[in-house]
C-alpha positions as CSV (number, residue, x, y, z in Angstrom):
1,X,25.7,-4.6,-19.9
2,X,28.8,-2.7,-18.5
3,X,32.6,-3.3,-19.4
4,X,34.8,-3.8,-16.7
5,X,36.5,-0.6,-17.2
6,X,33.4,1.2,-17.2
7,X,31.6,-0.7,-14.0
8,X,35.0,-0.4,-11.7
9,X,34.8,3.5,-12.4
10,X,31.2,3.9,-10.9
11,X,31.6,4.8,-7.0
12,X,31.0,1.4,-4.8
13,X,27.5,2.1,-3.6
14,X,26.8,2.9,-7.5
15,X,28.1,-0.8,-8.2
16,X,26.2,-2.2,-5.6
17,X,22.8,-0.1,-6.9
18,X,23.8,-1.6,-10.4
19,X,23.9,-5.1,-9.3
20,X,20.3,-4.5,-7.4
21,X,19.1,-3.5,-10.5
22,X,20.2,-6.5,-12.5
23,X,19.2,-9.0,-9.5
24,X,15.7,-7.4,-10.0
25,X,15.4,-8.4,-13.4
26,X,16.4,-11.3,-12.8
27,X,13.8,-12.4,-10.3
28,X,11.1,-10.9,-12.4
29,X,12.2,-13.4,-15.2
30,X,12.8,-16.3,-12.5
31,X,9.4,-16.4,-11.4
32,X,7.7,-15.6,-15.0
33,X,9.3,-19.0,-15.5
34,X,12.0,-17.2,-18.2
35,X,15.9,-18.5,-18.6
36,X,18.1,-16.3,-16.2
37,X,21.3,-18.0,-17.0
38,X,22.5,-15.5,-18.9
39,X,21.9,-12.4,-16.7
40,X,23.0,-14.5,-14.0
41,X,26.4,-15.3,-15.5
42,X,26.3,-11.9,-15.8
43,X,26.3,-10.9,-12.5
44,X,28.9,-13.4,-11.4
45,X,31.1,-11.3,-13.9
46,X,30.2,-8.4,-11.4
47,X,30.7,-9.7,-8.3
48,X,34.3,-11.4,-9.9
49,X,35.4,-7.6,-10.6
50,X,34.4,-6.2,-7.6
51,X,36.6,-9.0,-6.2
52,X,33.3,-11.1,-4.2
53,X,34.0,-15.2,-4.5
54,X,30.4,-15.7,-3.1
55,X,28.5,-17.4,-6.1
56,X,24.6,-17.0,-6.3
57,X,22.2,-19.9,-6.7
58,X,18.8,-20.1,-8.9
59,X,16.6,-20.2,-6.0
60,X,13.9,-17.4,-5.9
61,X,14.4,-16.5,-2.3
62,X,18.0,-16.3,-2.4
63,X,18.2,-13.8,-5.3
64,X,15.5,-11.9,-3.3
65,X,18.1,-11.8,-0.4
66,X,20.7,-11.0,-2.2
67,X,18.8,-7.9,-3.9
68,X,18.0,-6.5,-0.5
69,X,21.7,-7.2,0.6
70,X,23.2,-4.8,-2.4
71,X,20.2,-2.5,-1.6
72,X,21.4,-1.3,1.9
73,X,25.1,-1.4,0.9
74,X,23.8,0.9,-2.4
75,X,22.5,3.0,0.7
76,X,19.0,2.8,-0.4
77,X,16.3,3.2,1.9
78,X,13.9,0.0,1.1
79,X,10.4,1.2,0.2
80,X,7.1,-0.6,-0.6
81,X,7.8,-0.3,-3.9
82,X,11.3,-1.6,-3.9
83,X,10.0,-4.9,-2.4
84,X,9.7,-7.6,-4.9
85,X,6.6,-8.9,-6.6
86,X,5.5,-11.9,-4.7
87,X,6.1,-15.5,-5.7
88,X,2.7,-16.5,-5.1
89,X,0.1,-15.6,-7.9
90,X,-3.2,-15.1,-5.9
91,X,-4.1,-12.0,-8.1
92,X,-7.3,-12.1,-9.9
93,X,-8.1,-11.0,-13.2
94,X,-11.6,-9.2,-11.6
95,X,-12.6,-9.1,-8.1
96,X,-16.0,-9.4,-6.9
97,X,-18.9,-6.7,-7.1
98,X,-18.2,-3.3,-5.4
99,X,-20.5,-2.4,-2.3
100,X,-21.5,0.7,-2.6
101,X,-19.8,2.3,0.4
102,X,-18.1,6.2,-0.3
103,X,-14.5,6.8,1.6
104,X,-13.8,10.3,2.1
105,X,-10.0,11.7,2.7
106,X,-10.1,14.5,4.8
107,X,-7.1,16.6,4.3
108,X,-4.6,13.5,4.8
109,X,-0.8,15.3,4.4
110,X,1.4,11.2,3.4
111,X,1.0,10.5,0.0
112,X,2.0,6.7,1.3
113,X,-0.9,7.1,3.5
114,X,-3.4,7.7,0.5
115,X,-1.3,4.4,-1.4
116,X,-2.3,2.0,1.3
117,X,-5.8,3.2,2.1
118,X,-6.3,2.8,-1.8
119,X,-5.0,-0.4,-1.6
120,X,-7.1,-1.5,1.2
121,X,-9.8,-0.2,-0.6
122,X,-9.2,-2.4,-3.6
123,X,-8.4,-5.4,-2.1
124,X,-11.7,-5.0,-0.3
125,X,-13.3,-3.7,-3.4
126,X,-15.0,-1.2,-0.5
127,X,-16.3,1.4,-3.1
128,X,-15.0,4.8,-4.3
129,X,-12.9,7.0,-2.9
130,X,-13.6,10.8,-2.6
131,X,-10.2,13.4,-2.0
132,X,-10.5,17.0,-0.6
133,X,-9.2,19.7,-2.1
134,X,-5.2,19.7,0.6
135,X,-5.1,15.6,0.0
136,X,-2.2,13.9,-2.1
137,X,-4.7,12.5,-5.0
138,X,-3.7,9.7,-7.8
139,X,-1.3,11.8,-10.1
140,X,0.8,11.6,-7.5
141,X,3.8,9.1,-7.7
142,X,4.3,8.7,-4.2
143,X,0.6,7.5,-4.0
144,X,0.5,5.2,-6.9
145,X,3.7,3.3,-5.6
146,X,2.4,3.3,-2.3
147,X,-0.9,1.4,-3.9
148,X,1.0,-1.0,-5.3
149,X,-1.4,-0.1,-9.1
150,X,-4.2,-0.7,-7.3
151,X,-5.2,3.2,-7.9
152,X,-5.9,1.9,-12.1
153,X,-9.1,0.1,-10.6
154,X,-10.5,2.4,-8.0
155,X,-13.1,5.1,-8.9
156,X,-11.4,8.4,-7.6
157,X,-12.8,12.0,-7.7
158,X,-10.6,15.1,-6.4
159,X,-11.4,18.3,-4.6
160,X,-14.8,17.1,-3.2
161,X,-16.8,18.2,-0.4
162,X,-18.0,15.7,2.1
163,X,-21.7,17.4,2.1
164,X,-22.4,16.0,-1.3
165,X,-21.8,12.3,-0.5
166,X,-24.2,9.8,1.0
167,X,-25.9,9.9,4.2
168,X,-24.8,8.7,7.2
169,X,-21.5,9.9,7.1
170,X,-19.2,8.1,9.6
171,X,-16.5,9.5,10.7
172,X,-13.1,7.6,12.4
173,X,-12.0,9.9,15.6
174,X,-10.7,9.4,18.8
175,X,-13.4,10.7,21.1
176,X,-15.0,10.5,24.4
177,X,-18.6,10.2,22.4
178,X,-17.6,7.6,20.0
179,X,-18.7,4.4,19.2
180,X,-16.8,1.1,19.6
181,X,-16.2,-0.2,16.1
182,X,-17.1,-3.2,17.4
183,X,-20.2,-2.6,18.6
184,X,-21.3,-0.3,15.8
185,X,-23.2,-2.2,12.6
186,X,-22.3,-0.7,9.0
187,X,-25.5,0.6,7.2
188,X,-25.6,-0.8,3.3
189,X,-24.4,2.7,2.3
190,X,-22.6,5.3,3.9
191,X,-20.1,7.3,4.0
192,X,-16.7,7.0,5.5
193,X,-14.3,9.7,6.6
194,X,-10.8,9.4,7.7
195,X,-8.8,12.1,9.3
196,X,-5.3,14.1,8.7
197,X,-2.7,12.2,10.8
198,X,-2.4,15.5,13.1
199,X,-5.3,16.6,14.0
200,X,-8.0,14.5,12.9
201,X,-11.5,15.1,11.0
202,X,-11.9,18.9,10.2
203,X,-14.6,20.8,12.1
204,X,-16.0,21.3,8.7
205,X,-16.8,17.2,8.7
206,X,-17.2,16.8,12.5
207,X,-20.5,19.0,11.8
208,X,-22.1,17.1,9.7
209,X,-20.9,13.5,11.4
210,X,-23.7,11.4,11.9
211,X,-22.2,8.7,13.6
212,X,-18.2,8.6,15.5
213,X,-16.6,5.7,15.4
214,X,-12.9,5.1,17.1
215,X,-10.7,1.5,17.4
216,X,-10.8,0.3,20.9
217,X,-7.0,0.0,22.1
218,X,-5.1,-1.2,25.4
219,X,-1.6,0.7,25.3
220,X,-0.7,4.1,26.4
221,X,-1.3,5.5,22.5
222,X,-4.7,6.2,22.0
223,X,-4.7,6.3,18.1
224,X,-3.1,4.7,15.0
225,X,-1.8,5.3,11.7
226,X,-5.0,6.4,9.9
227,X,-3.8,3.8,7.1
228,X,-3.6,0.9,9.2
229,X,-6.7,2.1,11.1
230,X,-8.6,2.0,8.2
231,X,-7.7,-1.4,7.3
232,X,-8.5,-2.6,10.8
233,X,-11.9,-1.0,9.9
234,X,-12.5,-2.3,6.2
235,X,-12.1,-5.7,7.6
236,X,-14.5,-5.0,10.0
237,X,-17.2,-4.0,7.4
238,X,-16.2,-6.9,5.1
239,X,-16.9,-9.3,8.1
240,X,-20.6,-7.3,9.0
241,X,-21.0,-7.5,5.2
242,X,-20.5,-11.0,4.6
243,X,-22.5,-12.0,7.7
244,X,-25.5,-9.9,6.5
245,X,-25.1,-12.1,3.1
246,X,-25.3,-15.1,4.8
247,X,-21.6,-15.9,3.9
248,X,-18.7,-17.2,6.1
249,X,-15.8,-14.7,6.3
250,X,-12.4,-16.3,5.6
């Protein structure tokens, strides 16, 4: 809690960052089902100094709104982890069995990169994930807000080499001799490797490959963010998988 005196002397986008910051808390109480009416007569107070007349309802989406609102004006770039938590609760408290399936991060440079494709790897509780030596691993920040927690659940091991994982290895790359995801069918276990978003899979990996496999795509670009491609991908193997199981995909 601020007194007036001490709130007006903070610089405007600091009172706008201020007010983001108590919005937050209050949505995290509004949809843990918690009273708000305090913090939110609180923030009235705030917007009354900084001479605003607008008053703010109870309703989850509109505080949401109004968060993002004294975000941009705070000059705050929104990232993942600034968005809020969700108002539907779909999480479980365990997920089903892991397959046993090996994802191998060739020399990826974005920490967010590394966030989502651990996240995709979670929520398709794929297997474990195996780091080189160059890529961002969990103690990073960057990465575990990027995973959204999700890197608490995942089996992670740094500084590996991709010869010492299971056979085949298949490995995501743009080339002439690859195979159509489509139209390639996901062993029980194997290995997957994912490229740097420059250059690709290392010579080192491109080797040893056993198998290439790239996206087919339609516009002039003839890749994709290697996080979203592997997403595209891990669907792909959860649909094979559940189809070899004799279980409809939903």
């Amino acid at each position: 809690m601020f007194t007036k005196r001490k709130f007006l002397s903070f610089s405007m986008e600091k009172q706008h960052k201020k007010c983001a910051e108590l919005l937050l808390a209050i949505y995290k109480d509004k949809i843990a089902f918690q009273p708000i009416e305090g913090m939110l007569a609180h923030y009235h107070e705030l917007q009354e100094w900084m001479q605003r007349e607008d008053k703010l309802s109870s309703d989850a989406k509109e505080i949401a709104n109004r968060y993002h609102y004294h975000l941009k004006l705070a000059n705050r770039k929104v990232r993942e982890h600034h968005l809020l938590p969700s108002i539907r609760q779909g999480d479980r408290a365990q997920g089903e069995k892991i397959w046993p399936i090996s994802i191998y991060l060739d020399s990826l440079r974005s920490a967010h990169n590394v966030g989502s494709i651990i996240r995709t790897t979670e929520a398709f509780a794929l297997g474990a994930i195996y780091f080189s030596e160059h890529t961002p691993y969990i103690n990073n920040l960057q990465v575990q807000n990027a995973s959204m927690g999700t890197f608490q659940w995942i089996e992670c091991y740094p500084s590996c080499k991709v010869t010492d994982l299971p056979r085949p290895l298949i490995v995501m790359e743009t080339s002439p001799q690859a195979t159509s995801l489509y139209n390639f069918i996901f062993p029980e276990v194997f290995t997957l490797a994912l490229g740097n978003e420059e250059y690709g899979c290392s010579d080192e990996v491109l080797r040893v490959a056993d198998h290439l496999i790239e996206i087919p795509l339609r516009g002039r670009k003839n890749s994709l963010n290697v996080a979203n491609a592997f997403a595209i991908t891990a669907s792909e193997i959860y649909r094979q998988k559940k189809e070899d199981h004799g279980q409809k995909s939903t």
